[in-house]
C-alpha positions in Angstrom: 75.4 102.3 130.9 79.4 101.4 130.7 81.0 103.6 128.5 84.5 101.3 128.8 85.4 97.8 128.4 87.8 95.5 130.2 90.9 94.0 128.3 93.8 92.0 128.6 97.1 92.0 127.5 97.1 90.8 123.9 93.4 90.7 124.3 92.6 92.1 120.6 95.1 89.0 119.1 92.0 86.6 120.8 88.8 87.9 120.1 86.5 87.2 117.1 86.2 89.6 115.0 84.3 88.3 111.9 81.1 90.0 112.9 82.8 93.3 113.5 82.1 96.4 110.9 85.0 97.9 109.1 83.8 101.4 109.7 84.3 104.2 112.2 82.4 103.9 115.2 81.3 106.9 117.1 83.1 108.0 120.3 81.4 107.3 123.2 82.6 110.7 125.2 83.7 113.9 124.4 86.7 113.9 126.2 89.4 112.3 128.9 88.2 114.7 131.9 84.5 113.7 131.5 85.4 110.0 131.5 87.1 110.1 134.6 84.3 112.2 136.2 81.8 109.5 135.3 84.1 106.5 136.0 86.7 107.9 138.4 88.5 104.6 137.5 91.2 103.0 139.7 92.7 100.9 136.7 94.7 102.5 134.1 92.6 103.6 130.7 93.6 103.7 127.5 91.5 106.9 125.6 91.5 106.5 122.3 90.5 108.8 119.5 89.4 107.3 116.8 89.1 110.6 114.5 92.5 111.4 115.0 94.4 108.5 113.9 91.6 108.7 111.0 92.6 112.1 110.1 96.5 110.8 110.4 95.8 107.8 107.8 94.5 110.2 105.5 97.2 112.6 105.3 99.6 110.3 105.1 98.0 108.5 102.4 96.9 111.1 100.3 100.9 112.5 100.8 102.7 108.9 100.1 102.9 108.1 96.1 102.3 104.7 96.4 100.8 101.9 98.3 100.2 102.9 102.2 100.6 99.1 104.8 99.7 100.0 108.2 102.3 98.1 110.5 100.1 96.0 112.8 102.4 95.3 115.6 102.2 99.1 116.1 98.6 99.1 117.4 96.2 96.1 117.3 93.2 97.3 118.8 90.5 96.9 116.7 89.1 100.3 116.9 92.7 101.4 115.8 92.6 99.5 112.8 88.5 100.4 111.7 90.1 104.1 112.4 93.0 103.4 110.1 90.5 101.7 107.4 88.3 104.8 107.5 91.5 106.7 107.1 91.9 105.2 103.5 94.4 101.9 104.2 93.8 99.3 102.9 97.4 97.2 102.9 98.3 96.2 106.5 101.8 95.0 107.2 101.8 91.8 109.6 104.3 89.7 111.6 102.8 87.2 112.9 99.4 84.2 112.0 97.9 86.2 114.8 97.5 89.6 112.7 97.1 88.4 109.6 94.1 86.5 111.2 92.5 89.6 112.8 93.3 91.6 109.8 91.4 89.2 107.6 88.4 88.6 110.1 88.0 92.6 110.3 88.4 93.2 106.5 88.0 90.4 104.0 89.0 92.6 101.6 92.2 94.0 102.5 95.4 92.9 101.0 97.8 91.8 103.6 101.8 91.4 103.3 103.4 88.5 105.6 106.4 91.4 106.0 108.5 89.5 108.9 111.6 88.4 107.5 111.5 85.5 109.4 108.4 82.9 109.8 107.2 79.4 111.2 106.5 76.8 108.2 102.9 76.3 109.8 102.6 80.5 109.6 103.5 80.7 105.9 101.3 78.1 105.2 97.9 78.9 106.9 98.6 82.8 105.6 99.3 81.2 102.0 96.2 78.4 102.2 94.0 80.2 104.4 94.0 83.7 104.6 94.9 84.4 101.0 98.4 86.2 101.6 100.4 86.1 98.9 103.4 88.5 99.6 106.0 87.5 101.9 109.5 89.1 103.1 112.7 86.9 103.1 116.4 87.8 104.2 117.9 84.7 103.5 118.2 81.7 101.2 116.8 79.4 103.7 113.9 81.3 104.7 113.0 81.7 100.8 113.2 77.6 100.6 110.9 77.4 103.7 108.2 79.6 101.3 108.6 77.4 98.3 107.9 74.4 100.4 105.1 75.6 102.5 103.3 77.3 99.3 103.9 74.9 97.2 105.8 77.2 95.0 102.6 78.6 93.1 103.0 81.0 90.3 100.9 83.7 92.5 103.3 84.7 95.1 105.2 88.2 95.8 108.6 87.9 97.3 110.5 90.7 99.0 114.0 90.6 100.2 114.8 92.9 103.1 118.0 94.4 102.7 120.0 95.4 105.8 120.6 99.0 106.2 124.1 100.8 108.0 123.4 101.9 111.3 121.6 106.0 111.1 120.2 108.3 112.9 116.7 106.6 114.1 115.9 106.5 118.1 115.4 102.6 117.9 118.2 101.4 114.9 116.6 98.6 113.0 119.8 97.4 111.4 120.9 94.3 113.6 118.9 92.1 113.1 117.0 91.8 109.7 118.0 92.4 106.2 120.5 90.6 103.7 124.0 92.8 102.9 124.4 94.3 99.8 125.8 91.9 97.6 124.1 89.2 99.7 120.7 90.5 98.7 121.3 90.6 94.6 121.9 87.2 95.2 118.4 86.9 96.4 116.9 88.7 94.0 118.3 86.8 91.4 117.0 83.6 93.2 113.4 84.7 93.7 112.9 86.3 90.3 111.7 82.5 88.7 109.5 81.6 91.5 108.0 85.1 91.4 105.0 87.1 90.3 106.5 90.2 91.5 109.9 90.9 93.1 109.9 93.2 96.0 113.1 95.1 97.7 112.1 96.1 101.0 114.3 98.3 104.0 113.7 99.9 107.2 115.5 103.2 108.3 114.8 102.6 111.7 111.7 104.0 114.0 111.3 107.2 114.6 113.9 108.3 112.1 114.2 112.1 112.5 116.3 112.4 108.9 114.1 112.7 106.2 117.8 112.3 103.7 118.2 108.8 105.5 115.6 107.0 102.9 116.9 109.2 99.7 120.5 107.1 100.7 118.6 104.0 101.3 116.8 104.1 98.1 120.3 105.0 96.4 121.5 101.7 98.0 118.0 100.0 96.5 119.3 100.9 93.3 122.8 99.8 92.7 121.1 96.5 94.4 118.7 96.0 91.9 121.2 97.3 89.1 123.9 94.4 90.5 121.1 92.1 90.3 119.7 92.2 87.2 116.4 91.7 87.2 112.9 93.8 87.0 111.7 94.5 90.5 107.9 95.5 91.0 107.9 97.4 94.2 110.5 99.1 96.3 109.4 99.4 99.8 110.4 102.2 101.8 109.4 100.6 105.3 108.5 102.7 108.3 110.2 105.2 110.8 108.3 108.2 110.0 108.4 110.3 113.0 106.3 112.1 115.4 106.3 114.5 117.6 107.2 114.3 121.4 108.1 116.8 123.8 111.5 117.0 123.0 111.6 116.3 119.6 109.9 117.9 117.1 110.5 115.9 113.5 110.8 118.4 109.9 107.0 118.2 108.0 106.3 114.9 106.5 106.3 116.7 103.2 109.9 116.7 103.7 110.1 113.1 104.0 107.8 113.1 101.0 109.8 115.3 99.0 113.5 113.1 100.0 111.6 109.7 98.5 110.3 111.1 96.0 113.7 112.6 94.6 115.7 109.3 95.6 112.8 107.4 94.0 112.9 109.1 90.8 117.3 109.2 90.6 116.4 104.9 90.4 114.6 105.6 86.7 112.6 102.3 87.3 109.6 103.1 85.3 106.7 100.3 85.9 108.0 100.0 89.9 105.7 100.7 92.2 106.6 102.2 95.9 105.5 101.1 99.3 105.3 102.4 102.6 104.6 100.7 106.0 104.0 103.2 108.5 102.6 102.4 112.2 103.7 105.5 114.8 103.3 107.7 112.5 99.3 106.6 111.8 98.4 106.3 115.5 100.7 108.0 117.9 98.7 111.0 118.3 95.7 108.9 118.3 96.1 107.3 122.3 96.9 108.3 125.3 96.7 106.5 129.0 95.4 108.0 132.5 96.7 106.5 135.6 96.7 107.3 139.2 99.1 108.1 141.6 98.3 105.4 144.4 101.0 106.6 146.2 103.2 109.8 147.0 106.8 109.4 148.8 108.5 112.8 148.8 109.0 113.6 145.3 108.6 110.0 144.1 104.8 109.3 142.8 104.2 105.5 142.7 101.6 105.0 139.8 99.2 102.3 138.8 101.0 101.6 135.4 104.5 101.5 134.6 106.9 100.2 132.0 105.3 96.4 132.4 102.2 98.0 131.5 101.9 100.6 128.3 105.1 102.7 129.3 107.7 100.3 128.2 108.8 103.5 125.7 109.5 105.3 128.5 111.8 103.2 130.4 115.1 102.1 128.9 114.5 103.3 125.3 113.6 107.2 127.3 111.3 108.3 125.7 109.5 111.8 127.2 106.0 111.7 126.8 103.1 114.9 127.3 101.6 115.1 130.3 99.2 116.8 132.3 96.8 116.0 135.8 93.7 115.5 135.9 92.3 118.3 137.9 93.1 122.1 138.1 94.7 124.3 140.9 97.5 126.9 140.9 100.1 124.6 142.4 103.6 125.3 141.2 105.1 122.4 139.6 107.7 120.2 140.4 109.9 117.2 139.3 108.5 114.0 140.1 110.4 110.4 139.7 107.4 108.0 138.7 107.8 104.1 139.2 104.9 101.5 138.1 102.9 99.2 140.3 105.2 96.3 140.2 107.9 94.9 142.7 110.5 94.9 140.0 112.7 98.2 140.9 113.8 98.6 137.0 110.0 99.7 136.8 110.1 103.5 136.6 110.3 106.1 134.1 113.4 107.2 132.9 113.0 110.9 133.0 111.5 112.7 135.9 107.8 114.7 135.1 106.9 118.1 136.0 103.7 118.1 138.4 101.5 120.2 140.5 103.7 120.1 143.6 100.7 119.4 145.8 99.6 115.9 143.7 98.6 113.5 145.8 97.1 110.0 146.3 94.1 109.3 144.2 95.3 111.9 141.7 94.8 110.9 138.2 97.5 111.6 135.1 97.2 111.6 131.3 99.7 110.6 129.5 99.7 111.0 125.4 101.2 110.0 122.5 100.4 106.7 123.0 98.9 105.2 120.7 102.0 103.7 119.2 103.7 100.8 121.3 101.5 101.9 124.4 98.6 99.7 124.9 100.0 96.6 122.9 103.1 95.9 124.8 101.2 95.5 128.2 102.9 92.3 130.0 101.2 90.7 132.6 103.9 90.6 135.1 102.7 90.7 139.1 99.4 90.4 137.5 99.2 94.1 136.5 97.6 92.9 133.3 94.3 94.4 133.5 93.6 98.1 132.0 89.9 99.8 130.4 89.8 101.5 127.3 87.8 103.9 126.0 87.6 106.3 123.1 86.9 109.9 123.6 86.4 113.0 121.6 88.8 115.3 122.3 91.9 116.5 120.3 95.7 114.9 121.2 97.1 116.1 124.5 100.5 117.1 122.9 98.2 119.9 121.0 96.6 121.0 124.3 99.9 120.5 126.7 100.6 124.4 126.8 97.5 125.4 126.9 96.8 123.3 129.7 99.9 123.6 132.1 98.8 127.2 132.7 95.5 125.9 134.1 96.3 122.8 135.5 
């Protein structure tokens, strides 16, 4: 019996889902090492963990005074999202006709927020008409006329403006390309307020935002907006950003981040407003790791089956360091490796080198954690390097287990 599946690219986008539970499933092994001793695959694997992302969605909902909208884009596997459902979410940010469509096959009951700022006509009106969205983001004047018209300008709808943030301290800043300026964004509250059954101000810190006092200044920006404005607004929505940990960089406590919304939050004296967050990395990170093997070993350059194409765009340009540990044990000393991905494109390697057994060899297999988040889902199919297994496993995160595991590896 198969304890893995085959998938594609943006396979999850495809499939039908309507006859798919919206509950936890079991996982299938009780950890990475025994998959690879029954499979010894020669593809790269995605091992999931269903119970940990779980564990993460409650936390962070039960920590998060407000509404909690799990941002799609960041995972779209569908056993992420039942794992994120049985974590207590039930508001899921989407970005595209795509997720709201797999969203709304997977749980008819969910309430779903069209949060890109900027959408096709034929989008806005199947979410509208079809899958029963009502809340939609807008940075502009023109992109609010293109929801009028598509809608039909109902009495039912929730419009958000996204207001653009100054540049801060987040490894990917979110400030260039969405979001309406200060004074630009009163304007739009002003215009949305009649067409309206509840006004939204929405804003992004940026991801992986290490500064938990970067939302308590965005909130005070929120609120000389809305003051300049005018008008009642029914939600303020802190976005996403929430950090995780990697190897080197180790965020404050999300109580922290907690604790700097909350006080911003209650400096705005909005009684009757209502706060939303759309977290993603901070949900599933943890919650996904990838195995490949080294299919070839050139001095101290290991030539993998998956590379920055594939689920390790993070750690290519943007540099991020990931956990890691081989798949078999031995006393080797370690040593830095430079690691490149299958493809003939030379821009396919990982930024930073990784510390290995210096005996690894062909055939050798490597875990990889954290994931979960912006891993599997931005696998290209360049060179035809498309194909990858997944599975879901047991066992706790690897970044928990690192240490532990480099002394017996």
């Amino acid at each position: 019996m198969r304890h893995d599946r085959f998938r594609s690219a943006v396979s999850p986008l495809r499939r039908d889902l309507a006859a798919q539970p919206a509950v936890l499933p079991p996982a299938t092994l009780p950890s990475v090492d025994s998959l690879i001793a029954a499979l010894r695959p020669e593809e790269p694997v995605h091992c999931l963990r269903p119970a940990v992302i779980a564990e993460a969605a409650a936390g962070f909902v039960a920590s998060f005074p407000g509404d909690v909208l799990y941002a799609v884009k960041c995972n779209p596997e569908p056993a992420v999202l039942r794992a994120v459902w049985a974590g207590g979410v039930r508001h899921f940010d989407c970005a595209s006709t795509a997720e709201v469509t797999l969203v709304r096959q997977m749980f008819p009951d969910a309430a779903i927020h069209f949060m890109h700022p900027v959408k096709a006509r034929a989008a806005i009106r199947a979410a509208y008409a079809t899958q029963g969205v009502r809340d939609f983001v807008l940075d502009s004047a023109d992109e609010l006329a293109k929801i009028l018209q598509e809608t039909g300008a109902p009495d039912d709808l929730g419009l958000f403006v996204r207001l653009a943030l100054p540049p801060g301290g987040a490894v990917y800043d979110l400030s260039g390309k969405f979001g309406a300026a200060p004074e630009q964004a009163a304007e739009l509250l002003r215009a949305v307020r009649p067409h309206a059954a509840r006004v939204g101000l929405c804003f992004h810190v940026g991801s992986q935002c290490m500064d938990p006092a970067a939302w308590t200044r965005a909130l005070a920006l929120a609120g000389t907006v809305i003051a300049q404005a005018g008008v009642v607004v029914e939600v303020i929505d802190v976005g996403g950003g929430f950090p995780v940990r990697y190897p080197d960089l180790t965020p404050p406590p999300l109580a922290d981040f907690m604790t700097a919304i909350a006080t911003g939050f209650a400096a705005l004296n909005l009684p009757g407003t209502r706060m939303w967050a759309e977290p993603g990395r901070a949900l599933v990170a943890a919650g996904g790791s990838v195995v490949v093997q080294v299919q070839l070993r050139r001095g101290d350059a290991l030539y993998l089956n998956d590379g920055v194409y594939g689920s390790l765009s993070d750690a290519g340009a943007p540099g991020f360091r990931f956990p890691a540990r081989p798949l078999r044990r031995g006393d080797a000393p370690l040593a830095e490796f430079t690691l490149f991905g299958p493809t003939c494109d030379s821009v396919d390697r990982l930024r930073h080198t990784l510390a290995l057994p210096a005996d690894i060899a062909e055939g050798d297999w490597i875990e990889i954690g954290q994931l979960g988040a912006y891993g599997a889902c931005l696998r290209t199919a360049f060179n035809g390097f498309d194909r990858a297994r997944i599975a879901e496993v047991r066992d706790r995160p690897l970044l928990e287990t690192t240490t532990r595991l480099a002394h017996v590896a």
